[in-house]
C-alpha positions in Angstrom: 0.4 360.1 131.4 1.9 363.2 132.3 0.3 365.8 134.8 -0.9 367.9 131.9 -2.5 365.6 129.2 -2.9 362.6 127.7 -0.9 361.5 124.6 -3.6 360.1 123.0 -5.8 363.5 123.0 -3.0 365.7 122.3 -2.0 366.9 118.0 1.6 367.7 118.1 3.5 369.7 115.2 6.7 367.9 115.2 9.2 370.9 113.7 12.7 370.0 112.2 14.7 370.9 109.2 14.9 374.9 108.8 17.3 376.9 106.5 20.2 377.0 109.0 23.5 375.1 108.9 22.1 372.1 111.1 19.6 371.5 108.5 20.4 367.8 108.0 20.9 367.2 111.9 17.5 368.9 112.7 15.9 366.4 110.5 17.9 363.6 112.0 16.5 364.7 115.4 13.3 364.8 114.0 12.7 361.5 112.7 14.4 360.2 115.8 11.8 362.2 118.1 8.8 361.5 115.9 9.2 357.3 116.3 10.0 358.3 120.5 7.0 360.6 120.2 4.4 357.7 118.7 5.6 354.9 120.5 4.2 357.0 123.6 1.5 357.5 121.7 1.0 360.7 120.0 -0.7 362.3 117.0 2.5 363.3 115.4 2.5 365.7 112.0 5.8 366.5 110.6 6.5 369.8 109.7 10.0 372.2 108.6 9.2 376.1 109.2 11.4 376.5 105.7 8.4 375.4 103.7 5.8 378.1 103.7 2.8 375.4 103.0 4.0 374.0 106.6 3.8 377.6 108.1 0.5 377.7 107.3 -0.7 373.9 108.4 1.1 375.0 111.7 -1.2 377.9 112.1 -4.2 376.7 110.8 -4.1 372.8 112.5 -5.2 372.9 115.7 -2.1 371.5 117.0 -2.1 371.4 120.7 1.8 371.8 121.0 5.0 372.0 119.1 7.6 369.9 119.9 10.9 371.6 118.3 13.7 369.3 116.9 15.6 372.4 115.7 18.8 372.9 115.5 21.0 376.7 115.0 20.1 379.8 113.4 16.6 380.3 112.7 15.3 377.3 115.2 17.2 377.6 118.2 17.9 381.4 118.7 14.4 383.1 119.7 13.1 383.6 116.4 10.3 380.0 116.0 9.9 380.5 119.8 8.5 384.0 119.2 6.3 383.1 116.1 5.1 380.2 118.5 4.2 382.5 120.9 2.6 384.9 119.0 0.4 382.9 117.2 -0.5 381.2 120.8 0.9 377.5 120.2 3.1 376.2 123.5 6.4 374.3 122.4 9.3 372.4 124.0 12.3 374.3 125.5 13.1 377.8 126.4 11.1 381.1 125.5 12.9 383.8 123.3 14.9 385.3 125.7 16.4 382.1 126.7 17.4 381.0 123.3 18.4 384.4 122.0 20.7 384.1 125.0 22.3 381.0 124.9 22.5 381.2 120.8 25.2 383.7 121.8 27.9 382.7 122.9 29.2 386.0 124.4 26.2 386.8 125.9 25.4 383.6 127.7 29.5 384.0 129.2 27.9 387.0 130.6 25.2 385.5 131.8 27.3 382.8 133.7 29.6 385.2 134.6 27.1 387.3 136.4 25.9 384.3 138.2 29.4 383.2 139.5 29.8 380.1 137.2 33.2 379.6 136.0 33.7 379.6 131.9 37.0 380.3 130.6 38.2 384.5 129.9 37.4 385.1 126.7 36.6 388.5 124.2 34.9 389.1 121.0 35.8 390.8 117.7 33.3 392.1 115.2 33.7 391.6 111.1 35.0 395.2 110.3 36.1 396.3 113.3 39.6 396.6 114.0 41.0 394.5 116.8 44.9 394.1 118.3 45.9 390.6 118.1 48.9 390.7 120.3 46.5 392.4 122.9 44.0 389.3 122.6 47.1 387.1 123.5 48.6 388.6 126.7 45.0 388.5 127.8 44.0 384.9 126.7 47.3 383.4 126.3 49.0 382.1 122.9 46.5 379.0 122.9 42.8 380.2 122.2 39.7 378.9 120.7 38.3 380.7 117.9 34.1 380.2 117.5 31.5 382.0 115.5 29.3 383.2 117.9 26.1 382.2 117.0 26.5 379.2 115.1 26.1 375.2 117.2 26.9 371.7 116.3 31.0 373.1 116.3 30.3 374.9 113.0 33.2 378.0 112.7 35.2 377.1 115.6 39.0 376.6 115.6 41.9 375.7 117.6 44.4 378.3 117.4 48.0 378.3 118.8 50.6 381.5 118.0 49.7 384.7 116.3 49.3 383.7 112.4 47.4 380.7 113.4 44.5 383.0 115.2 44.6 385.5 113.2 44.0 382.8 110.4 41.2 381.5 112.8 39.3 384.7 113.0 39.6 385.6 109.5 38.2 381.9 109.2 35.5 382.3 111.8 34.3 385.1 110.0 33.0 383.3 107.1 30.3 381.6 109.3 29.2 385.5 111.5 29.8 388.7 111.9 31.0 388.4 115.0 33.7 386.2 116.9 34.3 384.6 120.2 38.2 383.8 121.4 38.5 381.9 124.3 41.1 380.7 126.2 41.8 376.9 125.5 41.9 374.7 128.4 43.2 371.1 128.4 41.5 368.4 130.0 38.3 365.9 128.8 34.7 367.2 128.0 31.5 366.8 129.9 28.0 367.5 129.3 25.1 367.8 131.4 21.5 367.5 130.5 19.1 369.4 132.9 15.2 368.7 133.0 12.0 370.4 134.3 10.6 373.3 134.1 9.6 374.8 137.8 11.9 373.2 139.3 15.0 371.9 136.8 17.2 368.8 137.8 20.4 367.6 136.1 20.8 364.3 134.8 23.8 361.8 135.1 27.0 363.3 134.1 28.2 361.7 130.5 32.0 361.9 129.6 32.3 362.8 125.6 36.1 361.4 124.5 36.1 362.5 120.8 37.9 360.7 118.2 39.8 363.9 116.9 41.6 366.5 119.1 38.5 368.1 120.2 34.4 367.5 120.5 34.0 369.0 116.6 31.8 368.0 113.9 32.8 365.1 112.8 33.4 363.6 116.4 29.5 364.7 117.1 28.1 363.1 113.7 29.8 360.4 112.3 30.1 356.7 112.7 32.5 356.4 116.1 33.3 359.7 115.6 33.3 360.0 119.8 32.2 357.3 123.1 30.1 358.5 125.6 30.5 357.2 129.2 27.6 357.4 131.3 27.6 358.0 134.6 31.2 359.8 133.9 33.6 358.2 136.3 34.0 361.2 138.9 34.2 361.3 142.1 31.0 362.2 144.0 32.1 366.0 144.9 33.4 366.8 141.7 30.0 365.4 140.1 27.5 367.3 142.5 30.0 370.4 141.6 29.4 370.2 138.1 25.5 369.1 138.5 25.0 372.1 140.5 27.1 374.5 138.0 24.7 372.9 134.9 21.2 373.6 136.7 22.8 377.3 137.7 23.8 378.0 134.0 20.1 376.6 133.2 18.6 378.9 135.7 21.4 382.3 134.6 19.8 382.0 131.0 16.5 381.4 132.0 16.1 378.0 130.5 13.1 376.1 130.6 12.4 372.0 130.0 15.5 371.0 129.0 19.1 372.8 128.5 22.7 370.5 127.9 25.8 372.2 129.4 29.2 371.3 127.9 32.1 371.5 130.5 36.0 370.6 130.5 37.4 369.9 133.8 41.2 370.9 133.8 44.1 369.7 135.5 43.3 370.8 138.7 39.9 369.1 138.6 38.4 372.7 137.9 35.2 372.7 135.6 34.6 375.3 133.4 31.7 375.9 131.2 32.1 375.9 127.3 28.4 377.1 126.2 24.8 375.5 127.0 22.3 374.6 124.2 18.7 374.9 124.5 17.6 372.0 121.9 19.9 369.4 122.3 19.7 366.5 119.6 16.8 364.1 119.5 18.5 360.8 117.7 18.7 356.8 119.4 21.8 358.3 120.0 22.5 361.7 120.9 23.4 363.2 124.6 19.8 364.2 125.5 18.4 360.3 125.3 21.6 358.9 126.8 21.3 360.9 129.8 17.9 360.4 130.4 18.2 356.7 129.7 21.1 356.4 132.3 18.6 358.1 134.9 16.0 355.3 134.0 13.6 358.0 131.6 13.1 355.9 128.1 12.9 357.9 125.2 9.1 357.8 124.6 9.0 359.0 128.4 11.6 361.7 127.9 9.8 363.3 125.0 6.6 363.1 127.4 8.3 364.9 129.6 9.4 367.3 127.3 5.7 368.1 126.1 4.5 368.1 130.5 7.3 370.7 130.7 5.5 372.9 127.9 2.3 372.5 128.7 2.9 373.2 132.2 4.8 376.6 131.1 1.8 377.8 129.2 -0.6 376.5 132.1 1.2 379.3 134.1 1.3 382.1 132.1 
């Protein structure tokens, strides 16, 4: 039982699907949550804020918390956390702010930025706009990443080396956002961390993503052995409390709260830098969130428990 509630006397509006991109991962997430969530022994309804009959059970039900599966535009940028709020309902994760923040990727570089976290040099171009190519290379180099700023799950991003193959890359980008993140590419494996907690956030064991492709993209998140997660990640102990400090300050810079993942790449000098942190990390068996909690000894059914203590707690203090 957590600090806040009981699982048996608490209704939760379990909310996955949506209109965004993620659509078919959000409801993976939630089927994988709802089983985690009843096992522990919840009172779980099913519910996707694209369906308007839904929208109105989750007003009208009496639910004593949402617990969000959601996944990109629409679910994970500010916009369910501020209909949440405003029709009184506490949920899992971060508040608008938070999420509106980390959606975007420029402005959560700022964020870290301003907090003194390392995260590779990068600018932004908007659709329409005119921008200098050859100006974007002798400030990020000839080897950039190309991402659509507010999309997740990899969606619009692209390796880009030379001038035709980023400018090919932005024109691509576009097609998913208006605007347009380049970054400069780094070489060296990916990390992510999971932080938990609300009042005071602690990260979780470090897991080690080695993709099947060239980088951590879609397919390498999603299908069949498309990637192998190592968990611990075989660092060395500095390194790892580096890195597990850098996570819970990102957490902290965007004003996170209950749960955040932090992607990193450590380069060749043993120097992490952070990619981007997401504020509703996936919720299958098999995704990031569970296998770090599992590796610090949190089952699944536990973890969502936590997750529910988390927003309860927030909405206790407000």
């Amino acid at each position: 039982m957590g600090a806040y509630h009981d699982p048996r006397n608490c209704k939760v509006a379990l909310l996955s699907g949506g209109n965004s991109g993620e659509r078919e991962i959000s409801l993976a997430s939630g089927q994988g949550a709802k089983k985690a969530l009843e096992e522990a022994g919840y009172d779980v309804t099913l519910l996707d804020p694209s369906v308007a009959a839904d929208l109105v059970s989750l007003v009208e039900g009496s639910f004593d918390v949402a617990f969000l599966c959601m996944h990109g535009r629409g679910g994970e940028d500010g916009s369910l956390q501020g209909f949440l709020q405003t029709i009184g309902l506490p949920y899992t994760g971060s508040g608008v702010l938070a999420s509106a923040l980390a959606m975007n990727k420029g402005k959560a570089k700022l964020c870290y930025e301003q907090a003194g976290l390392p995260t590779p040099p990068a600018t932004t171009v908007r659709k329409g706009v005119p921008y200098d190519v050859d100006a974007i290379i002798e400030q990020l180099g000839s080897h950039c990443v190309v991402k659509a700023i507010h999309e997740g799950s990899t969606i619009g991003i692209y390796m880009a080396e030379g001038k035709d193959a980023l400018e090919d890359a932005i024109q691509s980008a576009f097609d998913y956002d208006d605007e347009v993140l380049i970054e400069r590419y780094v070489k060296g494996p990916e990390f992510t961390i999971v932080v938990l907690g609300a009042s005071e956030p602690e990260a979780m064991p470090i897991i080690q993503i080695i993709p099947a492709n060239e980088f951590y993209d879609f397919e390498s998140k999603y299908a069949p052995g498309g990637s192998q997660h190592i968990c611990p990640a075989p660092l060395d102990d500095a390194i790892t409390k580096t890195m597990q400090d850098h996570a819970v300050a990102a957490h902290k810079s965007l004003g996170c709260s209950g749960v955040s993942r932090t992607d990193f790449i450590l380069d060749d000098e043993a120097r992490p830098w952070i990619l981007e942190t997401n504020t509703l990390p996936g919720m299958t068996e098999t995704s990031l969130l569970p296998d770090a909690a599992r590796a610090a000894g949190i089952p699944f059914p536990a973890l969502c428990e936590r997750l529910i203590d988390y927003a309860l707690e927030a909405k206790n203090k407000e």
